[in-house]
C-alpha positions as CSV (number, residue, x, y, z in Angstrom):
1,X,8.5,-4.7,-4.0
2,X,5.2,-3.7,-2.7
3,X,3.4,-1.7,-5.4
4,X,0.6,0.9,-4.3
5,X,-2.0,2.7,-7.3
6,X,-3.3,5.8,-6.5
7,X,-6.4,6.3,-8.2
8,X,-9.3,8.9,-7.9
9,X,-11.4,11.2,-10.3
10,X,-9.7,14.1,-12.0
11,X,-8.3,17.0,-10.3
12,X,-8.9,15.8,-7.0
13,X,-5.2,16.6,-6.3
14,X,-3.9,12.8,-7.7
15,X,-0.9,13.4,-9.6
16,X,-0.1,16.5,-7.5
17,X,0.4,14.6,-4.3
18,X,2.1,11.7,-6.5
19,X,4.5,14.3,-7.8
20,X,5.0,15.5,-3.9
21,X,5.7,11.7,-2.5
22,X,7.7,10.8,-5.6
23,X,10.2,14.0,-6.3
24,X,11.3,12.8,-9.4
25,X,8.1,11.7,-10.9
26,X,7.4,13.0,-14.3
27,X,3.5,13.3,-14.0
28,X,1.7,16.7,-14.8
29,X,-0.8,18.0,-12.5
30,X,-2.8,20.1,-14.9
31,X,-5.9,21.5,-13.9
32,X,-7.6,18.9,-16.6
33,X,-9.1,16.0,-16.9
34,X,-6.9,13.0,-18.2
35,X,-3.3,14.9,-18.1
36,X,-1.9,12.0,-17.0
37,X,-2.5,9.2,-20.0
38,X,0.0,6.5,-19.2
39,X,0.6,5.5,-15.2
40,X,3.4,7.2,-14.1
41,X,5.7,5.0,-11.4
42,X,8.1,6.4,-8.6
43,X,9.9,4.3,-6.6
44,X,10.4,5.9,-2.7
45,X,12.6,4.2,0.4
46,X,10.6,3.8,3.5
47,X,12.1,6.4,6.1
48,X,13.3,4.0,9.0
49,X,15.2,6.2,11.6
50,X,16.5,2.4,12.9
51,X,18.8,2.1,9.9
52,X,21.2,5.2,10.8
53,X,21.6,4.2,14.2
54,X,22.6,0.5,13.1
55,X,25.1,1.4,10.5
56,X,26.9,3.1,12.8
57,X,26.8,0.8,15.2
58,X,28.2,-1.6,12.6
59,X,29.8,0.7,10.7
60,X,28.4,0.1,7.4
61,X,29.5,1.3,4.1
62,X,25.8,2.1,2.6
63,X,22.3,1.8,4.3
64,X,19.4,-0.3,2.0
65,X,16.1,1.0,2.5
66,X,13.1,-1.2,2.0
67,X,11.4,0.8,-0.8
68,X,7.5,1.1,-1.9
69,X,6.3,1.7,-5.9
70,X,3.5,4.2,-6.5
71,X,2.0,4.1,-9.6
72,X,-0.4,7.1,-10.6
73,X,-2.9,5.9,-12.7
74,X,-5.0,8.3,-14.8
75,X,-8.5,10.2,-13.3
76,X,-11.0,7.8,-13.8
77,X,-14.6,9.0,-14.4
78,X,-18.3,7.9,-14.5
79,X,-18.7,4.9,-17.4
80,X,-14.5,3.8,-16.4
81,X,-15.6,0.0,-16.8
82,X,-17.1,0.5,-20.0
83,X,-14.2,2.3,-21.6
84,X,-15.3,6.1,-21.0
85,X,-12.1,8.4,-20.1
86,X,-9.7,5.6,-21.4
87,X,-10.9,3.4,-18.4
88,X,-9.9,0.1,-19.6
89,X,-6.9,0.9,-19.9
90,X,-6.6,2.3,-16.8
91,X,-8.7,-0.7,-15.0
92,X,-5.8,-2.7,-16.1
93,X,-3.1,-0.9,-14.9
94,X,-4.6,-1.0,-11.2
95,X,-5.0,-4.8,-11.4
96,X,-1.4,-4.9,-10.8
97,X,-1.0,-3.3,-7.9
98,X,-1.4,-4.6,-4.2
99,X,-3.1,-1.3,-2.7
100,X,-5.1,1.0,-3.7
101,X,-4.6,4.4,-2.3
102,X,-8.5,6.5,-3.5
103,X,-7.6,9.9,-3.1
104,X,-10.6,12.0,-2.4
105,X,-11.0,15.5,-2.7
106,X,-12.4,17.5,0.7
107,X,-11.5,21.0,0.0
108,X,-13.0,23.9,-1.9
109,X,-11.2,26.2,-4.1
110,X,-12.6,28.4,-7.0
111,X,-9.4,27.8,-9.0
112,X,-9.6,23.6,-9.9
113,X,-12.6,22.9,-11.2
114,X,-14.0,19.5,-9.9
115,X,-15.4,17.2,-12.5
116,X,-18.6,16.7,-11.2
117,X,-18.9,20.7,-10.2
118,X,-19.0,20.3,-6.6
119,X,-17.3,18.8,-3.6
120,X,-19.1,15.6,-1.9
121,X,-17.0,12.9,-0.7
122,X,-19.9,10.5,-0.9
123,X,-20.5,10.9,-4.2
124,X,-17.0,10.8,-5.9
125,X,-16.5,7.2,-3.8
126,X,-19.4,5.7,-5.3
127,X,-18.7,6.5,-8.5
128,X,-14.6,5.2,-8.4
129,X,-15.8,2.1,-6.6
130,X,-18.9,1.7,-8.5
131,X,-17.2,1.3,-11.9
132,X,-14.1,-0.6,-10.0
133,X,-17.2,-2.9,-9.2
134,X,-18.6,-3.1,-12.9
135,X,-15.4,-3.9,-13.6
136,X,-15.3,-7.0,-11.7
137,X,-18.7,-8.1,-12.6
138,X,-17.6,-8.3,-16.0
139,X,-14.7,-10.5,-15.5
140,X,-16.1,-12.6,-13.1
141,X,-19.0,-13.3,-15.6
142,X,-16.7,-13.9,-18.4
143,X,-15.0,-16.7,-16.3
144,X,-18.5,-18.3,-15.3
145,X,-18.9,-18.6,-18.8
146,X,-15.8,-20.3,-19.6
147,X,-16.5,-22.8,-16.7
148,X,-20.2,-23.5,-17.2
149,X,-19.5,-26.4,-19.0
150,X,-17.0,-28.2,-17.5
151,X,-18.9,-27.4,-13.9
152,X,-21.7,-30.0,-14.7
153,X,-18.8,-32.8,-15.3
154,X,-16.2,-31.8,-13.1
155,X,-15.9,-31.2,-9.1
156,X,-13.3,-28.4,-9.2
157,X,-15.1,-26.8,-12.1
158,X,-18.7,-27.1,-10.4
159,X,-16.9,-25.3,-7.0
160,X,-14.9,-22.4,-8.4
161,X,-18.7,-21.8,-10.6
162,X,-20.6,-21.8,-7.4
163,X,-18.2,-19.6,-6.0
164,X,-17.8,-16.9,-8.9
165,X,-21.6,-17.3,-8.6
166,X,-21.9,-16.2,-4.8
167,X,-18.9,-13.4,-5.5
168,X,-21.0,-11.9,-8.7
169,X,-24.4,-11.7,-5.8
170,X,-22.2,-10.0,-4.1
171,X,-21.6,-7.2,-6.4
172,X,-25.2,-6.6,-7.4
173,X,-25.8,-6.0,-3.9
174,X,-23.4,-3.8,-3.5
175,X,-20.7,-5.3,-1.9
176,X,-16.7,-5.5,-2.3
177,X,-15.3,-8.5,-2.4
178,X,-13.0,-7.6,0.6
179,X,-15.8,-7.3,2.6
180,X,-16.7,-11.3,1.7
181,X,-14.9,-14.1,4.2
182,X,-13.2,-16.5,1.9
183,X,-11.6,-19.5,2.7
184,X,-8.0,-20.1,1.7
185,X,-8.7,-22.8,-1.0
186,X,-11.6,-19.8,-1.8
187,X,-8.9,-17.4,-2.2
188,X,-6.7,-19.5,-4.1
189,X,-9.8,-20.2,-6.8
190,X,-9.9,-16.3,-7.3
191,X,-6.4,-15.3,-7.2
192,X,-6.1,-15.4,-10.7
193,X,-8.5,-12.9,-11.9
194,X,-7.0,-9.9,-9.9
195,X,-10.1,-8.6,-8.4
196,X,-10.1,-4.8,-8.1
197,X,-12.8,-4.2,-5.2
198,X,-10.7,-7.8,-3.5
199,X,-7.7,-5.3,-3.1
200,X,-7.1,-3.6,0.1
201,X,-8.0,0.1,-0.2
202,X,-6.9,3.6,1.6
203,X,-9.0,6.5,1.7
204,X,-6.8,9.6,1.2
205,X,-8.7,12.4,2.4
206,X,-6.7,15.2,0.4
207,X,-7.6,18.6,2.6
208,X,-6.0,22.2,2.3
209,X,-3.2,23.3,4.1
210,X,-5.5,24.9,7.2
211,X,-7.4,21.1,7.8
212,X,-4.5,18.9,8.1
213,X,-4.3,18.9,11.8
214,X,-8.6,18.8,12.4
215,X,-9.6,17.5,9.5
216,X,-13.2,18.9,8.1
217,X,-17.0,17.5,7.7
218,X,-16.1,16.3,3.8
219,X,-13.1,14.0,5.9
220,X,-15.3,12.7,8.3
221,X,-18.2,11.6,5.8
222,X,-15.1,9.6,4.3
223,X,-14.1,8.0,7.8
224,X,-17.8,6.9,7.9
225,X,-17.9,5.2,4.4
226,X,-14.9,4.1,4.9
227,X,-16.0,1.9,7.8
228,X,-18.6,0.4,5.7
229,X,-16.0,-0.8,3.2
230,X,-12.9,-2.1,5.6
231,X,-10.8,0.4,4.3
232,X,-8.2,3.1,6.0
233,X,-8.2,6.6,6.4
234,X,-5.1,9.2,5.4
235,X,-5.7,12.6,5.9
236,X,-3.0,14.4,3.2
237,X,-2.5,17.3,2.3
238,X,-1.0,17.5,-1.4
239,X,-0.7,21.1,-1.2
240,X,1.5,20.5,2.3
241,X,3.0,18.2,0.4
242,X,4.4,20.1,-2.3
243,X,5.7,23.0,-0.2
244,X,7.6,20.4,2.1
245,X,9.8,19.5,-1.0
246,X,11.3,22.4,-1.0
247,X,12.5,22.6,2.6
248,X,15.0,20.9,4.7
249,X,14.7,17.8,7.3
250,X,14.8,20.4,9.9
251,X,12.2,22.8,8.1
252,X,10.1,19.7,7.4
253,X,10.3,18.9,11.0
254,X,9.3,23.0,12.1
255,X,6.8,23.3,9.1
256,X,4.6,20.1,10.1
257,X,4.6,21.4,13.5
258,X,3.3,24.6,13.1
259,X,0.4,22.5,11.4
260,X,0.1,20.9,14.6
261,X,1.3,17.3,12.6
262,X,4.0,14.8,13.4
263,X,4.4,13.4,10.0
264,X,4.2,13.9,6.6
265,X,1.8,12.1,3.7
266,X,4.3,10.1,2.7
267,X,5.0,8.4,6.6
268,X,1.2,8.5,6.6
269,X,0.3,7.0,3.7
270,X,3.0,3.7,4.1
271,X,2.2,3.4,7.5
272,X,-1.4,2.9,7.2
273,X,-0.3,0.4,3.9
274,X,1.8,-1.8,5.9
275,X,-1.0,-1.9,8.7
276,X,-3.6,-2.3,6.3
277,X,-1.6,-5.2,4.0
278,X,0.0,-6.7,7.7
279,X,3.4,-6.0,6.7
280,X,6.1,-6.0,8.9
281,X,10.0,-5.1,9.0
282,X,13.1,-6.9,9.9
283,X,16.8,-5.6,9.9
284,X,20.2,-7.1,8.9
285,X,23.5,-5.2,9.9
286,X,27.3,-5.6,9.1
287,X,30.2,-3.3,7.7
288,X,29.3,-3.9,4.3
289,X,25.6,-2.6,4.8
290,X,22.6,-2.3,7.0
291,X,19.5,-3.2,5.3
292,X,15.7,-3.2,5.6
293,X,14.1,-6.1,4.7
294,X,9.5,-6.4,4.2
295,X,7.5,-9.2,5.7
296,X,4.5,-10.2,6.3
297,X,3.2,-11.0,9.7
298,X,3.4,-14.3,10.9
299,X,6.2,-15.0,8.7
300,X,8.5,-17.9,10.1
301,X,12.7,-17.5,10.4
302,X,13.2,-19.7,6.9
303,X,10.6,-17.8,4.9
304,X,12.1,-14.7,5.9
305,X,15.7,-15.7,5.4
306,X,14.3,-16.6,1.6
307,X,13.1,-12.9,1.3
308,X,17.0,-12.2,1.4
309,X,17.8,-15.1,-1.2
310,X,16.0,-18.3,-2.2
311,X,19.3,-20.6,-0.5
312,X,19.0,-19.0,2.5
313,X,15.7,-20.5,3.1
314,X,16.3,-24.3,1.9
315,X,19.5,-24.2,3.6
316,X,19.0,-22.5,7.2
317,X,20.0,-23.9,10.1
318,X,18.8,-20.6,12.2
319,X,18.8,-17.1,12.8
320,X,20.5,-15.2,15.4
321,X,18.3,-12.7,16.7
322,X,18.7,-9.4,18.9
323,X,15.7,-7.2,18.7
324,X,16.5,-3.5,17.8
325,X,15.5,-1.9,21.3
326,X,18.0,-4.1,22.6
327,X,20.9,-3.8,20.2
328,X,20.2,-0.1,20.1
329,X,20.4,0.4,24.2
330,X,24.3,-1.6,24.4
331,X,25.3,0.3,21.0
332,X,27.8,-3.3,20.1
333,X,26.6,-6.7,18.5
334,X,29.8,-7.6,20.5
335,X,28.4,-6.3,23.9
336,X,25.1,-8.1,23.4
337,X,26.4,-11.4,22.7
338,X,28.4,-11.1,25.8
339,X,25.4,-10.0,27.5
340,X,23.5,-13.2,26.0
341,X,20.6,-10.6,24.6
342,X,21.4,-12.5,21.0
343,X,18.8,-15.8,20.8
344,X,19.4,-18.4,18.5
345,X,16.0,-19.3,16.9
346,X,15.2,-22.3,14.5
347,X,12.9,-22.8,11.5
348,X,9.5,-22.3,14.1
349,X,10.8,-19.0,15.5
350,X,7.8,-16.5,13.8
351,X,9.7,-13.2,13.2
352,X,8.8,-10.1,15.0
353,X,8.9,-6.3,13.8
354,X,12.4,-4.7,14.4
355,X,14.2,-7.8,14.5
356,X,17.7,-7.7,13.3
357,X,18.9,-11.2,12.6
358,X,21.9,-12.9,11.3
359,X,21.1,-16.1,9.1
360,X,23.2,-19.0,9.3
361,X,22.5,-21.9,6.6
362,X,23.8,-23.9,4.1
363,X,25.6,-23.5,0.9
Protein backbone atom coordinates (compact mmCIF):
# COMPACT_ATOMS: atom_id res chain seq x y z
CA UNK A 1 0.00 0.00 0.00
CA UNK A 2 1.49 3.18 -0.89
CA UNK A 3 2.15 5.15 2.31
CA UNK A 4 2.26 9.13 2.12
CA UNK A 5 3.74 11.46 5.50
CA UNK A 6 2.51 14.65 5.75
CA UNK A 7 4.81 16.73 7.41
CA UNK A 8 5.21 20.59 8.01
CA UNK A 9 5.77 23.10 10.98
CA UNK A 10 3.13 23.50 13.64
CA UNK A 11 -0.20 24.95 13.03
CA UNK A 12 0.24 25.32 9.48
CA UNK A 13 -3.11 23.44 9.12
CA UNK A 14 -1.35 19.61 9.18
CA UNK A 15 -3.43 17.50 11.24
CA UNK A 16 -6.52 19.66 10.26
CA UNK A 17 -6.37 18.73 6.60
CA UNK A 18 -5.28 15.02 7.80
CA UNK A 19 -8.42 14.88 9.91
CA UNK A 20 -10.45 16.34 6.61
CA UNK A 21 -8.82 13.53 4.07
CA UNK A 22 -9.00 10.81 6.64
CA UNK A 23 -12.64 11.16 8.47
CA UNK A 24 -12.04 8.82 11.01
CA UNK A 25 -8.60 9.86 12.03
CA UNK A 26 -8.16 10.47 15.67
CA UNK A 27 -5.54 13.45 15.36
CA UNK A 28 -6.19 16.82 17.26
CA UNK A 29 -5.81 19.95 15.48
CA UNK A 30 -5.11 22.23 18.40
CA UNK A 31 -3.94 25.55 17.91
CA UNK A 32 -0.41 24.32 19.58
CA UNK A 33 2.63 23.25 18.88
CA UNK A 34 3.24 19.40 19.09
CA UNK A 35 -0.59 18.25 19.68
CA UNK A 36 0.00 15.53 17.73
CA UNK A 37 2.86 13.34 19.61
CA UNK A 38 2.57 9.94 17.98
CA UNK A 39 1.84 9.81 13.89
CA UNK A 40 -1.51 9.25 13.41
CA UNK A 41 -2.47 6.84 10.23
CA UNK A 42 -5.74 6.78 8.05
CA UNK A 43 -6.16 4.54 5.48
CA UNK A 44 -8.45 6.28 2.33
CA UNK A 45 -9.72 4.34 -1.07
CA UNK A 46 -8.78 6.17 -4.19
CA UNK A 47 -12.14 7.48 -5.76
CA UNK A 48 -12.14 5.73 -9.29
CA UNK A 49 -15.55 6.58 -10.98
CA UNK A 50 -14.34 3.33 -13.44
CA UNK A 51 -15.19 0.85 -10.65
CA UNK A 52 -19.16 1.55 -10.48
CA UNK A 53 -19.55 1.44 -13.99
CA UNK A 54 -17.64 -2.06 -14.22
CA UNK A 55 -19.45 -3.76 -11.44
CA UNK A 56 -22.36 -3.29 -12.97
CA UNK A 57 -21.45 -4.25 -16.02
CA UNK A 58 -20.26 -7.52 -14.32
CA UNK A 59 -22.46 -7.42 -11.74
CA UNK A 60 -20.28 -7.76 -8.84
CA UNK A 61 -21.12 -8.40 -5.39
CA UNK A 62 -18.51 -5.69 -3.71
CA UNK A 63 -16.18 -3.08 -5.43
CA UNK A 64 -12.25 -3.07 -4.01
CA UNK A 65 -10.68 0.19 -4.08
CA UNK A 66 -7.02 0.61 -4.45
CA UNK A 67 -6.37 2.53 -1.10
CA UNK A 68 -3.48 5.14 -0.04
CA UNK A 69 -2.06 5.40 3.90
CA UNK A 70 -1.53 8.90 5.26
CA UNK A 71 0.45 9.17 8.17
CA UNK A 72 0.49 12.60 10.08
CA UNK A 73 3.58 13.03 11.57
CA UNK A 74 4.05 15.65 14.39
CA UNK A 75 5.04 19.72 13.56
CA UNK A 76 8.53 19.62 13.17
CA UNK A 77 10.52 22.71 14.12
CA UNK A 78 13.95 24.46 13.81
CA UNK A 79 16.78 22.03 15.52
CA UNK A 80 14.27 18.57 14.28
CA UNK A 81 17.59 16.72 13.37
CA UNK A 82 19.15 17.31 16.47
CA UNK A 83 16.23 16.20 18.67
CA UNK A 84 14.45 19.63 19.37
CA UNK A 85 10.40 19.27 19.26
CA UNK A 86 10.75 15.47 19.61
CA UNK A 87 12.39 15.44 16.07
CA UNK A 88 14.05 12.20 16.09
CA UNK A 89 11.44 10.63 16.67
CA UNK A 90 9.57 12.12 14.24
CA UNK A 91 12.55 11.92 11.53
CA UNK A 92 11.98 8.24 11.89
CA UNK A 93 8.58 7.92 11.38
CA UNK A 94 8.88 9.78 7.91
CA UNK A 95 11.69 7.38 6.77
CA UNK A 96 9.01 4.99 6.28
CA UNK A 97 6.96 6.53 4.05
CA UNK A 98 7.16 6.72 0.11
CA UNK A 99 6.01 10.51 -0.22
CA UNK A 100 6.18 13.29 1.50
CA UNK A 101 3.27 15.56 1.31
CA UNK A 102 5.08 19.38 3.07
CA UNK A 103 2.18 21.26 3.83
CA UNK A 104 2.80 24.92 3.89
CA UNK A 105 0.99 27.53 5.32
CA UNK A 106 -0.06 30.67 2.72
CA UNK A 107 -2.91 32.29 4.60
CA UNK A 108 -3.17 34.87 7.25
CA UNK A 109 -5.44 34.65 10.18
CA UNK A 110 -5.14 36.54 13.63
CA UNK A 111 -6.64 33.42 15.36
CA UNK A 112 -3.62 30.45 14.74
CA UNK A 113 -0.59 31.74 15.73
CA UNK A 114 2.29 30.69 13.37
CA UNK A 115 5.40 29.39 15.01
CA UNK A 116 7.73 31.59 13.64
CA UNK A 117 5.15 34.73 13.99
CA UNK A 118 4.68 35.40 10.49
CA UNK A 119 3.67 33.91 7.13
CA UNK A 120 6.63 33.36 4.45
CA UNK A 121 6.50 30.29 2.50
CA UNK A 122 10.20 30.58 1.77
CA UNK A 123 11.20 30.54 5.08
CA UNK A 124 9.12 27.62 6.63
CA UNK A 125 10.52 25.27 3.50
CA UNK A 126 13.97 25.91 4.33
CA UNK A 127 13.69 25.22 7.68
CA UNK A 128 11.56 21.56 7.23
CA UNK A 129 13.93 20.65 4.40
CA UNK A 130 16.98 22.02 6.07
CA UNK A 131 16.72 19.79 9.12
CA UNK A 132 15.27 16.80 6.80
CA UNK A 133 18.82 17.53 5.21
CA UNK A 134 20.85 17.46 8.58
CA UNK A 135 19.24 14.60 9.07
CA UNK A 136 20.65 12.83 6.24
CA UNK A 137 24.09 14.18 6.65
CA UNK A 138 24.20 12.43 9.84
CA UNK A 139 23.33 9.08 8.67
CA UNK A 140 25.18 9.14 5.71
CA UNK A 141 28.31 10.04 7.74
CA UNK A 142 27.68 7.45 10.27
CA UNK A 143 27.75 4.87 7.36
CA UNK A 144 31.10 6.42 5.79
CA UNK A 145 32.39 5.59 9.03
CA UNK A 146 31.45 2.15 9.20
CA UNK A 147 32.85 1.51 5.63
CA UNK A 148 36.15 3.52 5.90
CA UNK A 149 37.88 0.64 6.59
CA UNK A 150 36.90 -1.97 4.66
CA UNK A 151 36.93 0.68 1.45
CA UNK A 152 40.80 0.62 1.33
CA UNK A 153 40.63 -3.44 1.03
CA UNK A 154 37.58 -4.05 -0.76
CA UNK A 155 36.04 -2.86 -4.32
CA UNK A 156 32.39 -2.73 -3.24
CA UNK A 157 33.27 -1.05 -0.01
CA UNK A 158 35.77 1.54 -1.72
CA UNK A 159 32.44 2.40 -4.31
CA UNK A 160 29.45 2.74 -2.02
CA UNK A 161 32.34 5.18 0.24
CA UNK A 162 33.00 7.29 -2.81
CA UNK A 163 29.49 7.47 -3.42
CA UNK A 164 28.21 8.36 0.27
CA UNK A 165 31.14 10.76 -0.22
CA UNK A 166 29.74 12.55 -3.40
CA UNK A 167 25.94 12.38 -1.80
CA UNK A 168 27.25 14.04 1.66
CA UNK A 169 28.88 17.18 -1.00
CA UNK A 170 25.81 17.23 -1.98
CA UNK A 171 24.11 18.22 1.12
CA UNK A 172 26.60 20.84 2.19
CA UNK A 173 25.82 22.52 -0.97
CA UNK A 174 22.59 22.50 -0.57
CA UNK A 175 21.17 19.95 -2.54
CA UNK A 176 18.50 17.08 -2.12
CA UNK A 177 19.43 14.01 -3.01
CA UNK A 178 16.47 13.77 -5.50
CA UNK A 179 17.84 16.32 -7.33
CA UNK A 180 21.28 13.95 -7.91
CA UNK A 181 21.14 11.33 -11.18
CA UNK A 182 22.00 8.00 -9.78
CA UNK A 183 22.64 5.04 -11.45
CA UNK A 184 20.60 1.97 -10.71
CA UNK A 185 23.48 -0.05 -9.05
CA UNK A 186 23.83 3.76 -7.35
CA UNK A 187 20.39 3.48 -6.07
CA UNK A 188 20.56 0.10 -5.01
CA UNK A 189 23.95 1.09 -2.75
CA UNK A 190 21.64 3.76 -0.89
CA UNK A 191 18.45 2.03 -0.71
CA UNK A 192 19.06 0.95 2.64
CA UNK A 193 19.55 4.10 4.51
CA UNK A 194 16.01 5.55 3.67
CA UNK A 195 17.11 8.96 2.62
CA UNK A 196 14.64 11.66 3.60
CA UNK A 197 15.48 14.57 1.05
CA UNK A 198 15.92 11.03 -1.74
CA UNK A 199 12.02 10.80 -1.20
CA UNK A 200 9.69 12.31 -3.64
CA UNK A 201 7.98 15.44 -2.18
CA UNK A 202 4.63 17.52 -2.67
CA UNK A 203 4.21 21.01 -1.79
CA UNK A 204 0.71 21.50 -0.30
CA UNK A 205 0.05 25.00 -0.58
CA UNK A 206 -2.78 25.09 2.28
CA UNK A 207 -4.72 28.60 1.40
CA UNK A 208 -8.18 29.97 2.90
CA UNK A 209 -11.35 29.15 1.55
CA UNK A 210 -11.39 32.59 -0.87
CA UNK A 211 -7.82 31.41 -2.72
CA UNK A 212 -8.56 27.93 -3.67
CA UNK A 213 -9.56 28.64 -7.19
CA UNK A 214 -6.46 31.71 -7.79
CA UNK A 215 -4.25 30.76 -5.56
CA UNK A 216 -2.14 33.93 -3.78
CA UNK A 217 1.57 35.43 -3.89
CA UNK A 218 2.66 33.11 -0.66
CA UNK A 219 1.41 29.99 -3.39
CA UNK A 220 3.27 31.14 -6.10
CA UNK A 221 6.72 31.73 -4.11
CA UNK A 222 6.04 27.94 -3.35
CA UNK A 223 5.54 26.96 -7.16
CA UNK A 224 8.91 28.79 -7.67
CA UNK A 225 10.91 26.82 -4.94
CA UNK A 226 9.25 24.11 -5.74
CA UNK A 227 10.80 24.06 -9.23
CA UNK A 228 14.18 24.28 -7.74
CA UNK A 229 13.66 21.14 -5.75
CA UNK A 230 11.68 18.59 -8.46
CA UNK A 231 8.85 18.59 -6.38
CA UNK A 232 4.87 19.08 -7.00
CA UNK A 233 2.47 21.65 -6.23
CA UNK A 234 -1.21 21.03 -4.42
CA UNK A 235 -3.09 23.95 -3.71
CA UNK A 236 -5.56 22.67 -0.54
CA UNK A 237 -7.56 24.14 1.22
CA UNK A 238 -7.92 22.39 4.86
CA UNK A 239 -10.53 24.70 5.81
CA UNK A 240 -12.59 23.65 2.36
CA UNK A 241 -11.70 20.53 3.43
CA UNK A 242 -13.32 20.31 6.61
CA UNK A 243 -16.58 21.88 5.64
CA UNK A 244 -16.84 19.32 2.60
CA UNK A 245 -17.19 16.44 5.26
CA UNK A 246 -20.13 17.39 6.28
CA UNK A 247 -21.97 17.57 2.95
CA UNK A 248 -23.23 15.26 0.45
CA UNK A 249 -21.62 13.86 -3.07
CA UNK A 250 -24.03 16.21 -4.59
CA UNK A 251 -23.24 19.23 -2.22
CA UNK A 252 -19.52 18.39 -2.54
CA UNK A 253 -20.00 18.50 -6.19
CA UNK A 254 -22.18 22.32 -5.92
CA UNK A 255 -19.78 23.49 -3.01
CA UNK A 256 -16.43 23.01 -5.01
CA UNK A 257 -18.04 24.75 -7.89
CA UNK A 258 -19.09 27.72 -6.38
CA UNK A 259 -15.20 27.91 -5.55
CA UNK A 260 -14.75 27.73 -9.04
CA UNK A 261 -12.80 23.96 -8.39
CA UNK A 262 -13.35 20.50 -9.92
CA UNK A 263 -11.98 18.51 -7.19
CA UNK A 264 -11.36 18.20 -3.77
CA UNK A 265 -7.71 17.90 -1.73
CA UNK A 266 -8.03 14.57 -1.39
CA UNK A 267 -8.41 13.90 -5.68
CA UNK A 268 -5.65 16.60 -5.70
CA UNK A 269 -3.33 15.42 -3.47
CA UNK A 270 -3.30 11.37 -4.94
CA UNK A 271 -3.35 12.52 -8.21
CA UNK A 272 -0.28 14.56 -8.16
CA UNK A 273 1.28 11.36 -5.87
CA UNK A 274 0.71 8.80 -8.41
CA UNK A 275 2.14 11.40 -11.13
CA UNK A 276 4.90 12.27 -9.04
CA UNK A 277 5.77 8.39 -7.78
CA UNK A 278 4.75 7.09 -11.74
CA UNK A 279 2.03 4.98 -10.57
CA UNK A 280 -0.46 3.67 -12.61
CA UNK A 281 -3.94 1.67 -12.34
CA UNK A 282 -5.21 -1.46 -13.71
CA UNK A 283 -8.80 -3.09 -13.29
CA UNK A 284 -9.99 -6.69 -12.78
CA UNK A 285 -13.92 -7.40 -13.01
CA UNK A 286 -16.22 -10.47 -12.34
CA UNK A 287 -19.51 -11.19 -10.21
CA UNK A 288 -17.68 -11.77 -7.27
CA UNK A 289 -15.89 -8.20 -7.37
CA UNK A 290 -14.44 -5.49 -9.35
CA UNK A 291 -11.17 -4.32 -8.12
CA UNK A 292 -8.49 -1.74 -8.43
CA UNK A 293 -5.23 -2.80 -8.52
CA UNK A 294 -1.55 0.05 -8.22
CA UNK A 295 1.28 -0.22 -10.58
CA UNK A 296 4.01 1.30 -11.57
CA UNK A 297 4.71 2.39 -15.05
CA UNK A 298 6.38 0.26 -17.25
CA UNK A 299 5.33 -2.63 -15.43
CA UNK A 300 5.14 -5.90 -17.69
CA UNK A 301 1.74 -8.40 -17.71
CA UNK A 302 3.66 -11.06 -15.16
CA UNK A 303 4.80 -8.46 -12.65
CA UNK A 304 1.44 -7.08 -12.54
CA UNK A 305 -0.37 -10.36 -12.41
CA UNK A 306 2.05 -10.93 -9.13
CA UNK A 307 0.66 -7.61 -7.64
CA UNK A 308 -2.70 -9.80 -7.40
CA UNK A 309 -0.74 -12.97 -5.93
CA UNK A 310 2.83 -14.19 -6.15
CA UNK A 311 1.45 -17.61 -8.42
CA UNK A 312 -0.01 -15.56 -10.72
CA UNK A 313 3.26 -14.24 -11.87
CA UNK A 314 5.47 -17.54 -11.97
CA UNK A 315 2.70 -19.21 -13.48
CA UNK A 316 1.10 -16.90 -16.27
CA UNK A 317 0.59 -17.90 -19.46
CA UNK A 318 -1.11 -14.32 -20.44
CA UNK A 319 -3.49 -11.74 -19.85
CA UNK A 320 -6.61 -10.94 -21.58
CA UNK A 321 -6.90 -7.46 -22.01
CA UNK A 322 -9.80 -4.92 -22.99
CA UNK A 323 -8.97 -1.38 -22.08
CA UNK A 324 -11.72 0.41 -20.06
CA UNK A 325 -12.84 3.00 -22.78
CA UNK A 326 -13.58 0.12 -24.71
CA UNK A 327 -15.37 -2.26 -22.33
CA UNK A 328 -17.13 0.77 -20.98
CA UNK A 329 -18.59 1.94 -24.77
CA UNK A 330 -20.24 -2.02 -25.54
CA UNK A 331 -21.36 -2.23 -21.66
CA UNK A 332 -20.66 -6.65 -22.00
CA UNK A 333 -17.29 -8.55 -21.60
CA UNK A 334 -19.43 -10.87 -23.77
CA UNK A 335 -20.08 -8.21 -26.60
CA UNK A 336 -16.40 -7.37 -26.68
CA UNK A 337 -15.09 -10.72 -27.15
CA UNK A 338 -17.42 -11.11 -29.90
CA UNK A 339 -16.41 -7.89 -31.21
CA UNK A 340 -12.56 -9.19 -30.94
CA UNK A 341 -11.80 -5.74 -28.80
CA UNK A 342 -10.31 -8.43 -25.99
CA UNK A 343 -6.25 -8.95 -26.87
CA UNK A 344 -4.48 -11.73 -25.57
CA UNK A 345 -1.00 -10.40 -24.47
CA UNK A 346 2.08 -12.43 -23.22
CA UNK A 347 4.76 -11.98 -20.60
CA UNK A 348 6.32 -8.67 -22.91
CA UNK A 349 2.89 -6.91 -23.03
CA UNK A 350 3.90 -3.52 -20.73
CA UNK A 351 0.49 -2.73 -19.04
CA UNK A 352 -1.22 0.51 -19.64
CA UNK A 353 -3.42 2.75 -17.30
CA UNK A 354 -7.20 1.62 -17.22
CA UNK A 355 -6.54 -1.79 -18.36
CA UNK A 356 -8.84 -4.35 -17.13
CA UNK A 357 -7.33 -7.77 -17.62
CA UNK A 358 -8.13 -11.28 -16.98
CA UNK A 359 -4.92 -13.52 -15.93
CA UNK A 360 -4.64 -16.87 -17.06
CA UNK A 361 -1.68 -19.07 -15.47
CA UNK A 362 -0.81 -21.88 -13.82
CA UNK A 363 -1.53 -23.63 -10.62
Amino acid sequence: MLRAGIVGLPNVGKSTLFNALVANAKAEAANFPFCTIEPNVGVVAVPDERLEVLAKISNSQRIVPTRIEFVDIAGLVQGASQGEGLGNQFLANIREVDAIVHVVRCFESDDIVHVSGSVDPGRDIEVINLELALADLAQIERRMERTRKDAKKNKDAQVEFELLERLAAAINDGKGIRQLELTEEEEAIIKPLNLLTKKPIIYAANVSEEDIAGGNQAVEQVRELAVQDNASVVVVSAQVESELMELSEEEKADFLASLGVEEGGLQSLIHATYDLLGLRTYLTTGETETRAWTIYAGMKAPQTAGVIHSDFERGFIRADTISYDKLAEVQSLAAAKEKGLVRSEGKDYVVQEGDVIEFKFNV
